[in-house]
N, C-alpha and C positions, 0 to 999 in steps of 0.2 A: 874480758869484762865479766863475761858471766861462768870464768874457769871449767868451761865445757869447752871439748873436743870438737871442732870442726872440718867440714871440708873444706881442702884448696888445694893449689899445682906451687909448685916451687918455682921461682923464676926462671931457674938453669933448666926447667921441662917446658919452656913456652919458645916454640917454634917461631911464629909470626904474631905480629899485632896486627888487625886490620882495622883503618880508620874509616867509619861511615862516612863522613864528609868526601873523603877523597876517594874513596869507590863510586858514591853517587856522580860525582864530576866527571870518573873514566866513564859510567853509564852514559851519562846523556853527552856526551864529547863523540863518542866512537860510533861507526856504525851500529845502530839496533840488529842485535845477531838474532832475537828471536821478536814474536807477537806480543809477550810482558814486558820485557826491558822498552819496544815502543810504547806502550801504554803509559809504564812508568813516565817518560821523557813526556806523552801528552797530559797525565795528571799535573807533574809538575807547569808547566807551561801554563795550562789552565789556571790554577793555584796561585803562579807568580804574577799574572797577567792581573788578578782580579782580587790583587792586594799589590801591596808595597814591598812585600818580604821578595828576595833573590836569591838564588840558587844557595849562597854560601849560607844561608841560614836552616838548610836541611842537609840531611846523609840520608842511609839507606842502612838497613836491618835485616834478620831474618835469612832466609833461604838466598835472596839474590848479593846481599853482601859477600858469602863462600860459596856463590855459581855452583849452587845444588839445587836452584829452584826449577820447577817445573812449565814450561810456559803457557799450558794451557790450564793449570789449578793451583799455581800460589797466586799468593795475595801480592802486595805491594807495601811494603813496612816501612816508614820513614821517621826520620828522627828531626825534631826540632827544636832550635839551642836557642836557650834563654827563657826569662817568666814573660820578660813581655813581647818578645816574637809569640809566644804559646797563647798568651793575650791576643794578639793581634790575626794570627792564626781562627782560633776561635770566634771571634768576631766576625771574619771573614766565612768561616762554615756558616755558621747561622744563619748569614744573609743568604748564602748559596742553596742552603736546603731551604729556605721557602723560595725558592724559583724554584722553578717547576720544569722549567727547560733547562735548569742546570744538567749538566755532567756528575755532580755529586749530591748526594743524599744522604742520610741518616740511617746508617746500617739498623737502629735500634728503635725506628721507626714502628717496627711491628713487631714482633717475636719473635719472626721465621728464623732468627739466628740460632735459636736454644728449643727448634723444634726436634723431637724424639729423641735428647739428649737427657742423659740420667740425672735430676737435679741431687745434690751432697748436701746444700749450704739449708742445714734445719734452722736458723733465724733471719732467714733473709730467703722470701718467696722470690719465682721465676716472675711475675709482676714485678716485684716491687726491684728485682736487677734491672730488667726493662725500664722501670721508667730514671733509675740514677742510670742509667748509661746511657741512654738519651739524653740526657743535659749537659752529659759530659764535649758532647762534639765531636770530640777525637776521631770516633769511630764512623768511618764512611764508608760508601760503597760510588764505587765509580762505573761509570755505565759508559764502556770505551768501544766508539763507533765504528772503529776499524775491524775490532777483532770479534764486535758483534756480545761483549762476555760484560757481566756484571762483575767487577774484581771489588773484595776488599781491600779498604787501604786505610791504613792507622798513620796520625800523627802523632809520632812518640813523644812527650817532652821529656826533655832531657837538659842538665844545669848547664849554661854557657863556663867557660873555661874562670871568669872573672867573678861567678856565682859556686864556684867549687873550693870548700874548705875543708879542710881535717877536724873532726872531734874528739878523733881517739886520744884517748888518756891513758899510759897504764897504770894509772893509779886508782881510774875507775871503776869501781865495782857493781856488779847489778845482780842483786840478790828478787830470787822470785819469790812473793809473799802470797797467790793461791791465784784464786780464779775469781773475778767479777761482774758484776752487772752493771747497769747507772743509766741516768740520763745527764747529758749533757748538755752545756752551749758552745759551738764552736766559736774560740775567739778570736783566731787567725787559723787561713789556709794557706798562707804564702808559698807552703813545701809541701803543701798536698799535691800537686802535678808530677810530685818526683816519687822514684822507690828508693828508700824506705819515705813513705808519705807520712810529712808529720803535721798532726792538727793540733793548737794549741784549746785547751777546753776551758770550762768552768762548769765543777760539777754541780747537778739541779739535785738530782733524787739519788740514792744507793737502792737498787732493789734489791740485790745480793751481794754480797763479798765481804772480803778480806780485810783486817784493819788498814786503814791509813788511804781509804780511799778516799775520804774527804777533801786529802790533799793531792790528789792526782792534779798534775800543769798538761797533759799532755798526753796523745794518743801518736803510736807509731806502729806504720803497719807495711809490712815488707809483702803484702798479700795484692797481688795486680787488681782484681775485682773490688777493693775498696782506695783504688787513686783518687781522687777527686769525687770521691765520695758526697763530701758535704762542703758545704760553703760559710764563712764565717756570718754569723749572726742565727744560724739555723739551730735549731733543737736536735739530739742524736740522740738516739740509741746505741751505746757499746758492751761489747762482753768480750772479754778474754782475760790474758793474764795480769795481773797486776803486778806490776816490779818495781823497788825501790834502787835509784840512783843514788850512790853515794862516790861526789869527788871532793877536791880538794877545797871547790867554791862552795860547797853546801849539796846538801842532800833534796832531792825529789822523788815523787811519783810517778808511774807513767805504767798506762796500759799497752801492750803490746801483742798486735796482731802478727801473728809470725806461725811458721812451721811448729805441730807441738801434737801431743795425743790426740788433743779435741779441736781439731784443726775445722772442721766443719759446724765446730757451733761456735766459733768468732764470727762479727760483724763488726761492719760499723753502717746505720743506713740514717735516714730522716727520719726523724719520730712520728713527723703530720706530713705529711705529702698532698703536695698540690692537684 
């Protein structure tokens, strides 16, 4: 699409698939070989127990998927399918982080996550990360009594099998037209939970940019720290590149936060914050 060189593996160079769903299921099936893989099995339990979601609506990510994690310093990475398990997921943290005797908490609670850590991102303060990933939920810390250890543990969302489509066209082209500024509305987040996170917008103001920003539909951003970012009805603040899509149904706009020189002055955050 955008006649640029990428990386990737050839199919005939891919040894194994492995499925989170069904690594998670050997985890908590088989005896616990170490002090994490038990935690894991008591997060989930706790988790399943104080909602309605079951086992098959998570996997397992990260280090303990390819049994290279550490058991006394990885975290706990979990994956979970579908928008509205991730709904309902979320729902469930929020009630759990104000208990106070819960098991789980609000990694982003405070800041100790991003203490004496080099900040990059020049349009988006260590503040203002803090408080969009605090409302995000996702990110928790589990306080597991056995092993005595505070673990981080992510709820990944991730598209169920029946919310997963194809868009590639090769007929699609996406030509990049400069670099932009704006304020925005978000109109829909339906696919902000996912990477590439896409928010549909409606632009307010151009502070700076490129022609054709007026008609920008849409922000996409393959950059983890702006998932869920913003929520539909909110005011945003964007900058990066401006690309124009041209297929066969019509041509669009669209800002896209991705890998690029000025990788650290892309954002996307709340313009007024609560």
């Amino acid at each position: 699409m955008l006649r640029q060189k990428t990386i990737g593996v050839n199919k005939k160079d891919l040894l194994e698939t492995r499925k989170p769903d069904e690594k998670l299921k050997e985890l908590v099936t088989k005896k616990p070989k170490d002090e994490l893989v038990n935690a894991l099995r008591n997060v989930l339990a706790f988790t399943v127990k104080r909602s309605s979601l079951s086992i098959n609506d998570f996997g397992i990510f990260g280090s303990m998927l390819h049994d290279f994690h550490h058991p006394k310093f990885s975290d706990i990475d979990l994956t979970i399918y579908g928008r509205d398990k991730v709904a309902l997921m979320r729902e469930t943290l929020q009630e759990l982080y104000r208990d106070y005797s819960s098991l789980l908490s609000n990694e982003f609670e405070t800041d100790e996550s991003i203490q004496g850590k080099r900040w990059r991102f020049q349009n988006l303060s260590p503040k203002e990360f803090i408080w969009h990933q605090r409302r995000k939920l996702i990110y928790a810390l589990f306080h597991d009594k056995k092993s005595r250890r505070i673990i981080k543990t992510e709820f990944e969302p991730v598209r169920d099998w029946k919310e997963i489509s194809s868009d590639y066209d090769p007929e699609v082209t996406i030509v990049r037209k400069g670099w932009v500024r704006m304020l925005a509305r978000v109109s829909e987040d339906i696919d902000a939970l996912f990477i590439p996170s896409v928010y549909g917008i409606e632009p307010l103001k151009v502070l700076d940019g490129a022609k054709g920003f007026l008609e920008v539909a849409r922000v996409v951003s393959y950059i983890e720290e702006f998932r869920m970012q913003a929520f539909a009805g909110e005011t945003v603040y964007v900058e990066g590149n401006l690309e124009e899509v041209n297929a066969r149904k019509g041509s669009f706009h669209q800002i896209a936060l991705t890998y690029c020189p000025r990788y650290y002055e892309q954002v996307l955050r709340v313009a007024h914050q609560a």
